[in-house]
C-alpha positions as CSV (number, residue, x, y, z in Angstrom):
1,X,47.4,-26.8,91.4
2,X,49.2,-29.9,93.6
3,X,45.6,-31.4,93.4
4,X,45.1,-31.6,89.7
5,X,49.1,-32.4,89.7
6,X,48.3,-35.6,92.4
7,X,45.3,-36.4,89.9
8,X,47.5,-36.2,87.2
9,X,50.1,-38.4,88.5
10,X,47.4,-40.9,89.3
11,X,46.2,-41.5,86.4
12,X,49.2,-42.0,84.5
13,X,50.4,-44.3,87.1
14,X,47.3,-46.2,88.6
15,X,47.9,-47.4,92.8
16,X,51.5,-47.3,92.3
17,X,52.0,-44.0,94.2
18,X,51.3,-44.4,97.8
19,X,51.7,-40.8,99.2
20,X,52.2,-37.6,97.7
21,X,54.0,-34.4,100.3
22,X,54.0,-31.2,99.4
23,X,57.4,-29.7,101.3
24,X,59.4,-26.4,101.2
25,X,57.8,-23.2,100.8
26,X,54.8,-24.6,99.8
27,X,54.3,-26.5,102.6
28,X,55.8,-23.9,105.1
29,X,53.2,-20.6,104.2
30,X,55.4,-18.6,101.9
31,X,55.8,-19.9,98.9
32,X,55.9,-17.0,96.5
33,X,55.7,-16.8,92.5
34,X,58.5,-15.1,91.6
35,X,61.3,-16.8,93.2
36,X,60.3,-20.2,94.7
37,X,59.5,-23.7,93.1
38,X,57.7,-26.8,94.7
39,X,59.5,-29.5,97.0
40,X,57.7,-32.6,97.1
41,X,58.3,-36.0,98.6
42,X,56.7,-39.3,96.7
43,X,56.4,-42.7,98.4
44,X,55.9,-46.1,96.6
45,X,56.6,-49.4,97.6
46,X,59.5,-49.5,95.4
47,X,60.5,-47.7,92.6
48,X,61.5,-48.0,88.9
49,X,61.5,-45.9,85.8
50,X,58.2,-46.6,84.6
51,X,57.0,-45.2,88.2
52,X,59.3,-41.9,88.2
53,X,58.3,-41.4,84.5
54,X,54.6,-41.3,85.4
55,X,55.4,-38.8,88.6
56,X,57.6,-36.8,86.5
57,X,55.5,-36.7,83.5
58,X,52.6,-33.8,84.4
59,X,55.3,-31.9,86.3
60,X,54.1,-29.1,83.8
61,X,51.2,-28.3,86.3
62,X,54.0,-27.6,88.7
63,X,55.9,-25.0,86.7
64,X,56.9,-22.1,88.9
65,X,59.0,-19.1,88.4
66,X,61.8,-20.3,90.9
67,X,61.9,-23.5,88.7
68,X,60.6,-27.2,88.2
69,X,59.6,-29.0,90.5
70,X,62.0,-31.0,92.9
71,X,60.8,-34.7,94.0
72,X,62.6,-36.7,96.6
73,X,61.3,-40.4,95.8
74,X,61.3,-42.7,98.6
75,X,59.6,-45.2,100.7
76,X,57.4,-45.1,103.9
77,X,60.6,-47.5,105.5
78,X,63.2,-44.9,104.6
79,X,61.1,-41.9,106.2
80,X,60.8,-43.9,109.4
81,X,65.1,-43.9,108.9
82,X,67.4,-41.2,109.3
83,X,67.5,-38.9,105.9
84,X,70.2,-41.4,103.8
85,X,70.7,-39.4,100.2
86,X,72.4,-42.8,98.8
87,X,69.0,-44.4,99.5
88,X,67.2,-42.1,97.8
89,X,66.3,-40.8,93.6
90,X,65.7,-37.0,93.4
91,X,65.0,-35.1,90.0
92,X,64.5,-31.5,89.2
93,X,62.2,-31.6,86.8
94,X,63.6,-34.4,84.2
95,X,66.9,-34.0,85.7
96,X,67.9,-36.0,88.0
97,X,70.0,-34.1,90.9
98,X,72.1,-35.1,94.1
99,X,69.6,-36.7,96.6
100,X,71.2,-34.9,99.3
101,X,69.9,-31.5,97.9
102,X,66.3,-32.8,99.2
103,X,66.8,-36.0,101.5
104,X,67.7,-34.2,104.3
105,X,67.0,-33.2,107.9
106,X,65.2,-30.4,107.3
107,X,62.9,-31.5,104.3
108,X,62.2,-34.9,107.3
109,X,61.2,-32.7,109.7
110,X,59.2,-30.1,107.4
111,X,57.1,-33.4,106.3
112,X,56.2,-34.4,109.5
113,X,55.3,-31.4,110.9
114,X,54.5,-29.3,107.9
115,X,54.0,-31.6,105.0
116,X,50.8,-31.0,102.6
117,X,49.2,-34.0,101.8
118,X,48.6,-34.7,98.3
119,X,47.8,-38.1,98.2
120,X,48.0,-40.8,100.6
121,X,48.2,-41.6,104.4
122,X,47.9,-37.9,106.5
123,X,49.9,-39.7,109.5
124,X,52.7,-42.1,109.4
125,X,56.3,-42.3,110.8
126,X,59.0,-39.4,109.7
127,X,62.3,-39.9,111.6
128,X,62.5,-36.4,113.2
129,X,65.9,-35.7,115.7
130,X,66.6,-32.1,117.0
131,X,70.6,-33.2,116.8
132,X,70.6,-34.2,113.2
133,X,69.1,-31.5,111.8
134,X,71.6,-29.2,114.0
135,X,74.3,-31.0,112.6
136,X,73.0,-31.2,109.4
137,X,72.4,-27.3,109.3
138,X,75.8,-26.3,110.9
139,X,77.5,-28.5,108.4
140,X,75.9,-27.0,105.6
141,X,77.1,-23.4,106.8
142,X,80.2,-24.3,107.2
143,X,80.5,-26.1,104.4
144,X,78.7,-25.0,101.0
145,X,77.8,-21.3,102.4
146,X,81.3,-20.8,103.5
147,X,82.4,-21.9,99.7
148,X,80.0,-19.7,98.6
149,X,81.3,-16.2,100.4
150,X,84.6,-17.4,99.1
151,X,84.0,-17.5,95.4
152,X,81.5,-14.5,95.3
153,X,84.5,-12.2,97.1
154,X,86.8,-13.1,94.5
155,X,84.2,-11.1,91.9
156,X,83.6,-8.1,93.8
157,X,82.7,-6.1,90.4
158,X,79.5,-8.2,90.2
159,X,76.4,-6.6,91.1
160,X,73.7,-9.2,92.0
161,X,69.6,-8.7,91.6
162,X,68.4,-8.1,95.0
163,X,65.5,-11.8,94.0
164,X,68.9,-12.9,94.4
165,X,70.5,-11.7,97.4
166,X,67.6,-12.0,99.4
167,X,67.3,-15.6,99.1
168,X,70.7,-16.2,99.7
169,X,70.3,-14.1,103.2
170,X,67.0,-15.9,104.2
171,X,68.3,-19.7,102.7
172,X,71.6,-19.3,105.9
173,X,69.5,-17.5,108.0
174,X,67.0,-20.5,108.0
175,X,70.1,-22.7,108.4
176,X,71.4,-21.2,111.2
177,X,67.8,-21.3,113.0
178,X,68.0,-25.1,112.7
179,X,71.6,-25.2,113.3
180,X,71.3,-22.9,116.9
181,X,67.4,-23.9,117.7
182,X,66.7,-27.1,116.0
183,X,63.4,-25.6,114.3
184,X,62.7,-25.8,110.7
185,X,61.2,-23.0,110.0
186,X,60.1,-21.0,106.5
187,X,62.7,-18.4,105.1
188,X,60.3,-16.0,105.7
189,X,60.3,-17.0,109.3
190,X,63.5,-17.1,109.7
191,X,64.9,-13.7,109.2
192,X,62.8,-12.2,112.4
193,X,64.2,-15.2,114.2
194,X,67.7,-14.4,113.3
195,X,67.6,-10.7,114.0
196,X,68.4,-11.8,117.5
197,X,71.6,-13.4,117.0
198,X,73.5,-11.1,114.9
199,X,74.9,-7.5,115.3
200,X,72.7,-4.3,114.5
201,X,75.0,-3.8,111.3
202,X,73.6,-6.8,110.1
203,X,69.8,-5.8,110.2
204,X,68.9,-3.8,107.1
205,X,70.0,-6.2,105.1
206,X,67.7,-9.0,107.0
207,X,65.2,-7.1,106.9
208,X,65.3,-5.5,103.3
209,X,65.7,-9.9,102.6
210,X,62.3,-10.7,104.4
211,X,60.6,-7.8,102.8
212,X,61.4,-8.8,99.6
213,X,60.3,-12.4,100.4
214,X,56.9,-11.1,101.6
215,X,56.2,-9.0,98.5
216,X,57.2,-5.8,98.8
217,X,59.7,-4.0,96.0
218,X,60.7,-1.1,98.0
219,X,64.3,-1.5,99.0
220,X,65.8,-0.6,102.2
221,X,69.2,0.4,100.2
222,X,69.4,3.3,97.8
223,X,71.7,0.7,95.5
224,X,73.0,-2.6,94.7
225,X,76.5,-2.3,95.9
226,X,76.1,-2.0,99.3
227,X,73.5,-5.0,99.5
228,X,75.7,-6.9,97.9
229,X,78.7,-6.2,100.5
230,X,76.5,-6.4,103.6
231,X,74.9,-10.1,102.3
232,X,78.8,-11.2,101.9
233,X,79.2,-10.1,105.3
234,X,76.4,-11.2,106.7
235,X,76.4,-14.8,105.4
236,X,80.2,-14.9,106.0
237,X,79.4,-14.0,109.8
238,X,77.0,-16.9,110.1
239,X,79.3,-19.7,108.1
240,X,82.3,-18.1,110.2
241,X,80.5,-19.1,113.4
242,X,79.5,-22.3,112.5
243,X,82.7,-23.6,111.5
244,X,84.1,-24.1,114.4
C-alpha cells in the first residue's frame, strides 16, 4: 500500500518529492485497521501548492478506518532542527490541521529511529533530544489530557465504545513513557511499560486497552460503565502527576 501510494505521488509530481516516511503506528509495528490511520512525513526542497496538491492527491490509497492520512511537510534543514510547528504545513487528508499535531518530538524521534522509508535518502539527520521529547510529553499531559478528563467528567451519563477508550488509555500511557523514560515507543508498547508506574487498581483497564489494540474483542469488564470511570481515573492520575 505506501509503495503504490510513493509511486503514485511520484508520478503526479515528477523529482519534486525528495523523501517519503512512513511514521506512527505504521512505522512503530502496530498499526491496526480498525482504529489507526497513516502518519507520514514528506521532504522537498521547498514547498508550494502545486507540490502538496500532487502529495495529497492519491491519498485514496491511504484510506484507513482510523482516518485519512496525516502528512507533516517539511524539509531535510528543518528535520536536522528542533520540531518548530510554525515552520511547518500539515493536512489531514485535504484538510489542513495544526502542524503541532504531527511536528513534534515524538513523530522526530519515531523517524529517525523508526521511520519507513518510502521514497528517498534511508539515512539523514533527524534532530533527536531525550529532554525535548520529556518536555514535550509532560506538557502534553498536563495540558490537553488534563482538559480532556475535565470535560469528559462533566458528562458522566455518556457511555463511550471501548475502540474509544482504549486509545485514549494507550495515546497518555505512550505519553507518559516518553515524558518519565524519554522512549518513543508504540501504543501497544506502551501499556506493558506503564503497568509499572501506576497502582494495581489501574491494571485491568491497561490491560483490557492493550488487548484491544492487539486484536482481541473479549473484554476484561462485564460493561461499559465501569471502563469508562476507571479510563477517567486512570488518565486523570497520569495528567495529575505530570502537572506539577
Amino acid at each position: 500500500m505506501g509503495e503504490a501510494y510513493a509511486n503514485a505521488v511520484e508520478l503526479a509530481a515528477p523529482g519534486r518529492i525528495t523523501g517519503l516516511y512512513m511514521v506512527g503506528s505504521s512505522a512503530l509495528g502496530d498499526w491496526q485497521e480498525k482504529v489507526s490511520n497513516f502518519d507520514l512525513v514528506a521532504v522537498a526542497d521547498c514547498w508550494d501548492e502545486s507540490a502538496i496538491a500532487a502529495v495529497l492527491g492519491p491519498r485514496g490509497l491511504l484510506r484507513a478506518a482510523g482516518g485519512p492520512p496525516r502528512v507533516a511537510f517539511v524539509t531535510f534543514a528543518q528535520l536536522q532542527a528542533a520540531p518548530a510547528a510554525g515552520d511547518a504545513v500539515c493536512h489531514e487528508g485535504r484538510r489542513r490541521i495544526d502542524a503541532g499535531e504531527l511536528v513534534t518530538p515524538l513523530t522526530w524521534a519515531v523517524l529517525a529511529e523508526d521511520g519507513v522509508c518510502l521514497r528517498g535518502p534511508e539515512y539523514f539527520s533527524v534532530h533527536v533530544a531525550e529532554d525535548e521529547l520529556r518536555s514535550w510529553a509532560a506538557q502534553r499531559l498536563a495540558g490537553r489530557w488534563r482538559t480532556w478528563v475535565a470535560r469528559a467528567g462533566r458528562a458522566p451519563g455518556q457511555l463511550w465504545r471501548r475502540s474509544a477508550l482504549a486509545e485514549d488509555v494507550l495515546e497518555v500511557t505512550r505519553l507518559h513513557v516518553a515524558a518519565t523514560r524519554g522512549q518513543a515507543v508504540s501504543k501497544l508498547r506502551s501499556g506493558p511499560m506503564a503497568l509499572d508506574d501506576v497502582a494495581g487498581r489501574f491494571h485491568r483497564v491497561v490491560t483490557d486497552a492493550v488487548g484491544y489494540r492487539g486484536g482481541s474483542r473479549t473484554s476484561m469488564y462485564w460493561g461499559p460503565v465501569e471502563r469508562k470511570h476507571h479510563t477517567l481515573d486512570l488518565i486523570g492520575e497520569l495528567t495529575h502527576r505530570h502537572a506539577g
